[in-house]
N, C-alpha and C positions, 0 to 999 in steps of 0.2 A: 528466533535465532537468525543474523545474518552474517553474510559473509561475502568478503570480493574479493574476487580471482577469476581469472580464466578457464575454461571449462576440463580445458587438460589438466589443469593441478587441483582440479576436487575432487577424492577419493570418489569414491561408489559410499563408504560406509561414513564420510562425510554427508553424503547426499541423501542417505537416509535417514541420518540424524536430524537433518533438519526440516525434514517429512515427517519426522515425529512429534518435533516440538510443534511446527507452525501448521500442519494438513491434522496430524494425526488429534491430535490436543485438542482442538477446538471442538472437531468431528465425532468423537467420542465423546463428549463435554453432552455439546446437541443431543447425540442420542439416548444418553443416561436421561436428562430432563423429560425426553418427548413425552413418554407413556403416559407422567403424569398432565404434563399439557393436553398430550389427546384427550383423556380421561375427564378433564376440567371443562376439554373442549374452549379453552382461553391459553393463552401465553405471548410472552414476545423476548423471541431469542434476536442479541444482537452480537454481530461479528466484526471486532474494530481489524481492520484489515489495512495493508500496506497499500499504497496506488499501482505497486508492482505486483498485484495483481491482477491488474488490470493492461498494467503498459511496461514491460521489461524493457532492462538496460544494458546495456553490453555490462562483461563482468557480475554479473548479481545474479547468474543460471539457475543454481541450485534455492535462491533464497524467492527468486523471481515464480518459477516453479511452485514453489510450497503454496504461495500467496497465490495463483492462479488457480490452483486446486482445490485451497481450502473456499473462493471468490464460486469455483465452478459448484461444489457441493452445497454452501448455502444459496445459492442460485437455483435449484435446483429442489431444495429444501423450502425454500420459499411459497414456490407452485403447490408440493406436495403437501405443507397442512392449511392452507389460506382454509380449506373447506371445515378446519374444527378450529375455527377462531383464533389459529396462533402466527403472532405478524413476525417476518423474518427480517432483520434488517441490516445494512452492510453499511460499515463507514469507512471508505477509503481515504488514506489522509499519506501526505508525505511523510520526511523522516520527525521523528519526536525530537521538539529540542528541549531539553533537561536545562541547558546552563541558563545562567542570570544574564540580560543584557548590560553589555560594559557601553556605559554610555561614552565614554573616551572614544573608543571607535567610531562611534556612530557618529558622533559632531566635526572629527577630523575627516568625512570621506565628503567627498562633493556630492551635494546631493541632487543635483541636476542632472547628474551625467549618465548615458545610457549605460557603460559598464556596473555602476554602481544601483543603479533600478534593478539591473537583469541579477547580480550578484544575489541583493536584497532576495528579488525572487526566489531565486535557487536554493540559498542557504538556509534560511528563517526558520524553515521547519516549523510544526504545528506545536505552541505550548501545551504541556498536561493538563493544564487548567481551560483553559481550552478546547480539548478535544472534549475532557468530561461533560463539559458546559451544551457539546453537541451529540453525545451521545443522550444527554436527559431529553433535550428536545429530539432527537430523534424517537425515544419512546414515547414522551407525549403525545406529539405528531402523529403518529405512529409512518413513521417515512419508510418505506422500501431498500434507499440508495442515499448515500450521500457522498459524494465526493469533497473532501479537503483539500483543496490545493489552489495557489497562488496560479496567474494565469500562464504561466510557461510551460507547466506540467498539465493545464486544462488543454492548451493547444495541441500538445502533445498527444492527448488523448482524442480527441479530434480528428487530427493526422492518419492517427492511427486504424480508426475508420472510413474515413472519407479517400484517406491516400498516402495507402502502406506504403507502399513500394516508394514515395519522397520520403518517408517517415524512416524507412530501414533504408535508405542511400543518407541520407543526414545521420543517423545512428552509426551506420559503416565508416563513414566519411571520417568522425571523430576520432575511433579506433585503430584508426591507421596512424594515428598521428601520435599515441598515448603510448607512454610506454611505463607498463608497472615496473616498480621496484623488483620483484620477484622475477623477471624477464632480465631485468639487470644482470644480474647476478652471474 
């Protein structure tokens, strides 16, 4: 479940809701399976997960939040059965895009120009057929981590280690400048 707004207009009971679907859900899911994994001593639990849990966004608190928690629990989860054979594995990927591409668009934008690369990046979002496609190779693999994401949101992550504080003055910077609809009002 997502949702964007500002931190002051999301209930408490908003905020739990989406503790439930997106921390709660998954978490509970893992734990029903373990016993027989442990028992088997084999398994491989995989966690298709948002990038924002990994790198939050102004506006996205409570959805940012969920993904961070559920990111920190199989993190966590991962260490705790590697020793009975069972592989944990996270795929973090931007937003899902569902629609059909309208090839109209795409032939009338310039496609040399740095706003319409950066655009492209931004918006594209990972197709379903696609993400599937990396979730099979991640159990094959048997991979740890995957990150999905075009390189603006890789930098990002990046940033975000190497040097928060440019990362949360570029994050701030933009927020001054935005103003939601709901603020309108």
């Amino acid at each position: 479940m997502k949702l964007k707004a500002p931190v002051q207009n999301i209930s408490l009971e908003m905020d739990r809701n989406i503790m439930d679907i997106n921390y709660f859900g998954p978490s509970t899911l893992a734990k029903g399976v373990l016993p027989t994994m442990i028992s088997r001593r084999s398994g491989h639990i995989v966690l298709v997960n948002s990038i924002q849990g990994r790198l939050a966004v102004p506006f996205r608190s409570s959805y940012a939040a969920s993904k961070h928690a559920a990111q920190g629990f199989f993190d966590c989860l991962r260490a705790e059965v590697e020793e009975y054979g069972i592989v944990v594995s996270t795929i973090s990927h931007t937003f899902i895009n569902a629609s059909e591409p309208t090839p109209g668009k795409e032939a009338a934008s310039k496609p040399n120009s740095l706003s319409t690369f950066i655009a492209r990046q931004m918006c594209h979002g990972v197709r379903p057929s696609v993400l599937a496609n990396e979730v099979m190779q991640t159990v094959n693999r048997k991979r740890k981590e995957v990150v999905m994401a075009h390189p603006i949101p890789r930098v990002a992550l990046c940033l975000r280690s190497l040097l928060p504080s440019f990362l949360f003055a570029v994050l701030g910077a933009g927020v001054k400048d935005l103003v939601l609809p709901e603020q309108m009002l």
